[in-house]
N, C-alpha and C positions, 0 to 999 in steps of 0.2 A: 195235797200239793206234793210235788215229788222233789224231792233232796236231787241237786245240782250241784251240787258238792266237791262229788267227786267224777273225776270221767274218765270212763265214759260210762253211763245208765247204760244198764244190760237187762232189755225185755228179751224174754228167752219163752220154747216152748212149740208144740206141733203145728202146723198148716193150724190142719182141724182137728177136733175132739172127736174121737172117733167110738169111745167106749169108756165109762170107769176109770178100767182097770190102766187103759194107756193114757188118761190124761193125769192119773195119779200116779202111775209109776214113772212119769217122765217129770213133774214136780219133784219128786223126792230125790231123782235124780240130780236136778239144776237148783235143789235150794240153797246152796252152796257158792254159786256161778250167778246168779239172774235175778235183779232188783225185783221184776214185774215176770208175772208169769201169761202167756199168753197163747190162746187158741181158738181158732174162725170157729163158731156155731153157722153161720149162713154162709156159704162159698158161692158166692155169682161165677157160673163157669161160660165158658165160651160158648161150648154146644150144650144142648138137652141128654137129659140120658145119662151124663155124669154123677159124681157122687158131691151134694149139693150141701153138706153138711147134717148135721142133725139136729140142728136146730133148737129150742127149748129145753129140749130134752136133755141138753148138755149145762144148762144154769145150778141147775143142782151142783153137778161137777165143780165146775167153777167154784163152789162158795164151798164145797168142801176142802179144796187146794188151800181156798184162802183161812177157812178154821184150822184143819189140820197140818198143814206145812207150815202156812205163816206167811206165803208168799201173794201181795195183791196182785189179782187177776186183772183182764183186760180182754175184751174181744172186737170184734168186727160189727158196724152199726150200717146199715143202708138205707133203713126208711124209721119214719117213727112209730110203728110197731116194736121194730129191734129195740129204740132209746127205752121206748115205756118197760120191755120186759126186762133190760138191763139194770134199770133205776131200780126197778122192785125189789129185783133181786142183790140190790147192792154191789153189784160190779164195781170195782174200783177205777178203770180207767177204758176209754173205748180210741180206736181208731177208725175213720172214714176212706175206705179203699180207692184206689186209681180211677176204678170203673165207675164211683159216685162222684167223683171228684169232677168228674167232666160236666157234671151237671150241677147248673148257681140255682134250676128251683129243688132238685134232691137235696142240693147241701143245705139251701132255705129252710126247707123242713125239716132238717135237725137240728138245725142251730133254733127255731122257735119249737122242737121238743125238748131241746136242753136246755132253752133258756129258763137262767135265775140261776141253776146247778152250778155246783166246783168241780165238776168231775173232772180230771182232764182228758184232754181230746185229742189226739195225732191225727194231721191229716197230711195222708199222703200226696206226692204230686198228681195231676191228672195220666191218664197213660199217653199220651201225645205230649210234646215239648213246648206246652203253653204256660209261660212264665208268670203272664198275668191273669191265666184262669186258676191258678196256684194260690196265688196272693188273693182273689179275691175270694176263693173258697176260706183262706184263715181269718182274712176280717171279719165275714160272714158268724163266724162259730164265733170269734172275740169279741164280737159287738151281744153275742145273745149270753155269754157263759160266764164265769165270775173264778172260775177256772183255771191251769194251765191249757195253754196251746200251743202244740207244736208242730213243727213243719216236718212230715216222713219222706227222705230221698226215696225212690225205690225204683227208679231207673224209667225210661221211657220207651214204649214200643215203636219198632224200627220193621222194617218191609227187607227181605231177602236176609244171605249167607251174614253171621253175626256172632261174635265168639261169646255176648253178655247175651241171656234171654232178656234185659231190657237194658238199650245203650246207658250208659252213667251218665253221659253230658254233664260232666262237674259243675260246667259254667253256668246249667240252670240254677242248683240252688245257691252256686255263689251267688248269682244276681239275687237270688230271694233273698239272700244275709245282706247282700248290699243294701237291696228295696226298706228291708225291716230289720236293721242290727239290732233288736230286741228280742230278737225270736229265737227260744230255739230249735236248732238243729240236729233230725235223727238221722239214721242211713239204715235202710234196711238189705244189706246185703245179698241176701238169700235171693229177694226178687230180681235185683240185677245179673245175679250171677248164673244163676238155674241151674247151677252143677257147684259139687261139694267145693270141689278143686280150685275155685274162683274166689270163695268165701274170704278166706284170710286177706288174698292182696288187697280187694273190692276195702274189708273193713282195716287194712290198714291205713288205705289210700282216704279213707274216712276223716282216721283220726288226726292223718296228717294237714286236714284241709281244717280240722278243727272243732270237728263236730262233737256235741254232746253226748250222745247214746249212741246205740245200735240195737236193731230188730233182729236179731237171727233166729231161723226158725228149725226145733232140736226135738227130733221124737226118738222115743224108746226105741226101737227099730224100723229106721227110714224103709227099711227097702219092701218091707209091705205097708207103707204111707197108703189110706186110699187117695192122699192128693200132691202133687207135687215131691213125690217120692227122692229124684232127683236132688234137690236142693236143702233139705233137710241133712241136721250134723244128727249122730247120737251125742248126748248130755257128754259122754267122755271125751269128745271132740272137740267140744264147745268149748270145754276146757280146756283143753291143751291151746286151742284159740286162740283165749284170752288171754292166758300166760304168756304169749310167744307175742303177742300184742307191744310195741311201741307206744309210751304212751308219753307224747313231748308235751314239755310246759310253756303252754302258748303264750304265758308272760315274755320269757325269753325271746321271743320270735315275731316281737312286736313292730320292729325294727323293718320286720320283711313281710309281713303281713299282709300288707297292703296293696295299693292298685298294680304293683309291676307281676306279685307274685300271682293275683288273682290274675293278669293280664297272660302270664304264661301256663298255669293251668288251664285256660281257657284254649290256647294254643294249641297243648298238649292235647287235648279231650277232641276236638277238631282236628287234627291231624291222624288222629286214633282211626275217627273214623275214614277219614280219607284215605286209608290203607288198607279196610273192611272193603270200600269201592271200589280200593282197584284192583283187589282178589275176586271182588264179584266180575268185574268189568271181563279181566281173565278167564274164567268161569264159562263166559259167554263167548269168548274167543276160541276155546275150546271145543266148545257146540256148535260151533261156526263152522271150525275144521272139521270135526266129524261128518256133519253135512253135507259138506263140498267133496269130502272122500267116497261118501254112500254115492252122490250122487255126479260124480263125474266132471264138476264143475270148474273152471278156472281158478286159479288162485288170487290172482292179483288183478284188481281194475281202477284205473287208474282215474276214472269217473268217479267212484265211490269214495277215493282220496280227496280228490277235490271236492266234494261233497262234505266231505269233513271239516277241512280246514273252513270253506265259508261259511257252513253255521256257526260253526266256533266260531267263527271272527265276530259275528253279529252277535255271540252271546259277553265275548269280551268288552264290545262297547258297551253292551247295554251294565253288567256287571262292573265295568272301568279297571279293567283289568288289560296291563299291558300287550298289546298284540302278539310281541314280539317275545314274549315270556311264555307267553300259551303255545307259542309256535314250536317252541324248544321242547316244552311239558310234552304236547302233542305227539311230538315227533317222537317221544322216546319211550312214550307210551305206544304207537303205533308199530316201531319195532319188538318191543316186546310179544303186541298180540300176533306180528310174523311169523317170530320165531318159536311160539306156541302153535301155530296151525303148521309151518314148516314141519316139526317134530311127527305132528295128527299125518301130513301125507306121505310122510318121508321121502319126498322131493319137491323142488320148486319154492317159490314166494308164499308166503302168506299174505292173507289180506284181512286189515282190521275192517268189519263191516258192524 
């Protein structure tokens, strides 16, 4: 069982196990900093060809971390092959990735290879913003396991320009705390943020929402990681981190806790990105211009405005959003992408298309 005690739980440690010598020189580095020590044997990569972890061959690793440092291990489980060779070997804790989470018969067949076990088990959200594919992948494991279970924020994948490699959408896992106030709650930073530089706010904004632990992922030197090189601290980092960390006492703050503040981080988190959109939006207003400059085209048509305004209007009713509110938004948005393409011809009107 893991000590809740104090917070925030700090599982710490590389992407992947890449060798020995780097999964033990980065242990002895974080034994100091990192409750759980932690590192992927199986990496599901996007494409083929990539470096997919090492698979087996890294369990030894792991249980030497755990003789020799002292610190329990933890890795990466996808199907019940992984559970069986991890039981063996006595791993002390596993977590369920993004990419399994999407799946209720993947996650079924862990939760009936684990079942009876205490191990505990983090499972991540899905990579898509399914609140209730989330919640039913941890019943799933807490109906089979005898165990802790707990819930990993780790951000949600998102389509175009994006300052998080996975948006936070706060508001998903508040709703998971709302759904299941028994549960708890990890954040693994690292994956929302996909660059060093993000880490700290990403986990302070964690701890400020309340959450338990944190996953950060810390290799002896990130910058020849073979995975996720990016997003990786060195141990010395990790530490400074943690030190520089806020760490409020949610007693105190009981007061505010609730539906109004969950109501405006929710705000907050959607308005975030409605600012990502309209950078993107820009973006393409841009390319617009450039087009119309290559190709000799008019700037302004006054058909294609009105073409705007009354789709918009039919998405306003359908939405029940004030007409007359979008017309304003509209507008002010439409100047903007003018005076973006204006800039692109260095004469005349722009035109948002």
């Amino acid at each position: 069982m893991i000590n809740f005690d104090k917070r925030p739980v700090v599982i710490a440690g590389p992407c992947s196990a890449e060798s020995r010598e780097q999964v033990m020189s980065t242990a002895l580095a974080l034994k100091s900093t990192a409750n759980y020590y932690r590192a992927g044997l199986w990496k599901p990569r996007t494409r083929p060809n990539e470096f997919e972890g090492v698979g087996e061959k890294g369990l030894p690793w792991l249980r030497e971390v755990k003789e020799t440092v002292g610190l329990p291990v933890m890795t990466e489980v996808a199907n019940t092959e992984h559970v069986d060779l991890v039981l063996k070997n006595e791993i002390d804790a596993v977590w369920i990735g993004a990419r399994t989470t999407v799946s209720p018969f993947a996650v079924q067949s862990i939760a009936d290879a684990l079942r009876g076990t205490n191990i505990p088990v983090f499972v991540k959200n899905p990579i898509h913003a399914d609140l209730k594919l989330w919640i039913g992948a941890v019943e799933r494991i807490e109906s089979a396991t005898k165990g802790d279970v707990i819930a990993l924020h780790r951000g949600f994948s998102s389509y175009g320009l994006k300052k998080y490699r996975n948006a936070p959408m706060w508001e998903i896992p508040i709703g998971l705390r709302s759904e299941m106030p028994e549960i708890k709650l990890f954040c693994d930073p690292s994956h929302i943020s996909g660059k060093r530089d993000l880490i700290q706010s990403v986990a302070q904004k964690s701890m400020d929402l309340g959450m338990d632990g944190l996953m950060i992922e810390s290799h002896i030197n990130p910058q020849v990681a073979l995975s996720d090189a990016k997003q990786q601290l060195t141990p010395k980092d990790l530490i400074s981190l943690m030190t520089s960390l806020k760490i409020r006492d949610l007693n105190l703050d009981q007061s505010q806790t609730s539906d109004l503040r969950d109501l405006r981080i929710e705000m907050d988190s959607i308005d975030e990105r409605l600012v990502e959109l309209l950078s993107g939006r820009m973006n393409i207003s841009r390319s617009i211009g450039g087009y119309k400059k290559e190709n000799g085209l008019a700037v302004f048509q006054l058909s294609r405005w009105k073409e705007i305004m009354q789709s918009r209007k039919v998405w306003s009713e359908e939405m029940g959003i004030e007409q007359e509110f979008l017309r304003l938004v509209l507008e002010q948005v439409h100047k903007e992408s003018i005076r973006i393409q204006t800039e692109i011809l260095g004469s005349g009107l722009g035109e948002d298309s």
